[in-house]
C-alpha positions in Angstrom: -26.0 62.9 4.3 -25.2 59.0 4.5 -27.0 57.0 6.8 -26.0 56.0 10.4 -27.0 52.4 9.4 -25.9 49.9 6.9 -28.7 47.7 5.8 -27.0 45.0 7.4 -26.5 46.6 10.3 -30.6 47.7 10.6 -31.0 43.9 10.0 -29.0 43.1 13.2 -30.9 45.5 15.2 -34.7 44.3 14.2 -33.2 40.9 14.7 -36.2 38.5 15.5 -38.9 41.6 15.4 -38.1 41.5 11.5 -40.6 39.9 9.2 -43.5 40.1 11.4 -41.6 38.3 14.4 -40.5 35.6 12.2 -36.4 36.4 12.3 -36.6 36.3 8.4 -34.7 39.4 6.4 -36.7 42.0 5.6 -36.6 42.2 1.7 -36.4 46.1 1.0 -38.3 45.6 -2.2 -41.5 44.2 -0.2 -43.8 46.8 0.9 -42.9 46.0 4.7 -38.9 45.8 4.5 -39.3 48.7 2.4 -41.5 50.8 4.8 -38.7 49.7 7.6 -36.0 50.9 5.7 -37.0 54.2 4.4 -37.9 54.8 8.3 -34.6 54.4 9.6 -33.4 56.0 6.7 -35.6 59.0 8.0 -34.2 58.8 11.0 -31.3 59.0 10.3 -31.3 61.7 8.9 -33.2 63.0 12.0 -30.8 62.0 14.1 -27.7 63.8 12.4 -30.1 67.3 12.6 -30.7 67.0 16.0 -26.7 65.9 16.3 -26.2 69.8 14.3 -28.5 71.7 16.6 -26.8 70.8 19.6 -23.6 72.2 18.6 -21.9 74.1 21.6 -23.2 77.5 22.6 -20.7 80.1 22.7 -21.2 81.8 26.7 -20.6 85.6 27.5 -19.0 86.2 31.1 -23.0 87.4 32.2 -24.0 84.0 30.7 -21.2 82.4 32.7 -22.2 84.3 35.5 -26.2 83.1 35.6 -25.3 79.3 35.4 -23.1 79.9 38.0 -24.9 81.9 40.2 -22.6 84.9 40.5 -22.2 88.2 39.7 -20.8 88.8 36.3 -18.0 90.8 38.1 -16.9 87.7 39.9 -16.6 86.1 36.7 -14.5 88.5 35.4 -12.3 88.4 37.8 -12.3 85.5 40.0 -12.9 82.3 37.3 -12.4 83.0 34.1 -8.7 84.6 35.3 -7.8 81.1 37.1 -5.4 78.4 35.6 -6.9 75.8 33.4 -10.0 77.8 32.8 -10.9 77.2 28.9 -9.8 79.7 26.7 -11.8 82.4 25.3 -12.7 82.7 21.6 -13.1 85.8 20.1 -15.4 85.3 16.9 -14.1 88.8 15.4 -10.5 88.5 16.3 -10.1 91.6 17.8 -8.6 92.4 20.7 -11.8 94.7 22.0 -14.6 91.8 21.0 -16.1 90.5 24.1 -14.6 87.1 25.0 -16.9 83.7 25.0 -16.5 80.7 26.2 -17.9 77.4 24.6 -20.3 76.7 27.1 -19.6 72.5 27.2 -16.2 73.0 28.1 -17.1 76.0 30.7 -19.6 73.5 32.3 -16.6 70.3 32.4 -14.1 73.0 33.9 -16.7 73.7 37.0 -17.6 70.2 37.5 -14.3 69.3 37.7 -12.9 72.1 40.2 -16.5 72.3 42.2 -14.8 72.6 45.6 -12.7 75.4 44.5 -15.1 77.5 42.8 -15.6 81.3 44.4 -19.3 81.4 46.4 -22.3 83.5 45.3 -23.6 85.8 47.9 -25.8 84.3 50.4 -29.3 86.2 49.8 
């Protein structure tokens, strides 16, 4: 994986904390530039696992249906049904798989028609 950060741009960041506080470069080949370095470097690489990880879940209507505070019924046939919903994906391709919805998109869709979603039952 390449790293997030050039030198030079790592270099920018520590600014005057490089070089014990003294705004000198750090010299990768010295024990402390080189401790710096291979840090970032390490997270870097942290960073873009953590990036992986928080790929998009892939929602069922009954997953749609808990966040949402409905029945899984009213899902099916009262939000997923309406205009500009997101569009299923059906890992298998077949037309009997059970539809999901990436869960990111299901989420922008409600926030954005919040006053037109159907109510839960009052308990």
């Amino acid at each position: 994986m390449d790293a997030l950060l050039s030198p030079e741009q790592i270099q920018i960041l520590l600014g005057p904390h490089a070089a014990q506080g003294r705004g000198e470069r750090l010299d990768p080949t010295t024990r402390d530039g080189g401790d710096v370095i291979a840090l970032i470097e390490r997270l870097d690489k942290l960073v873009g696992v953590m990036a992986l990880k928080k790929a998009p879940e892939l929602w069922t209507a009954k997953d749609i249906a808990a966040w949402m505070g409905l029945s899984e019924s009213t899902v099916a046939l009262k939000v997923v049904s309406r205009p500009g919903f997101p569009s299923p994906v059906v890992p298998t391709g077949s037309s009997e798989a059970k539809r999901r919805w990436f869960g990111d998109e299901v989420i922008e869709w409600a926030r954005m028609n919040r006053g037109r979603l159907p109510k839960g039952r009052r308990s």
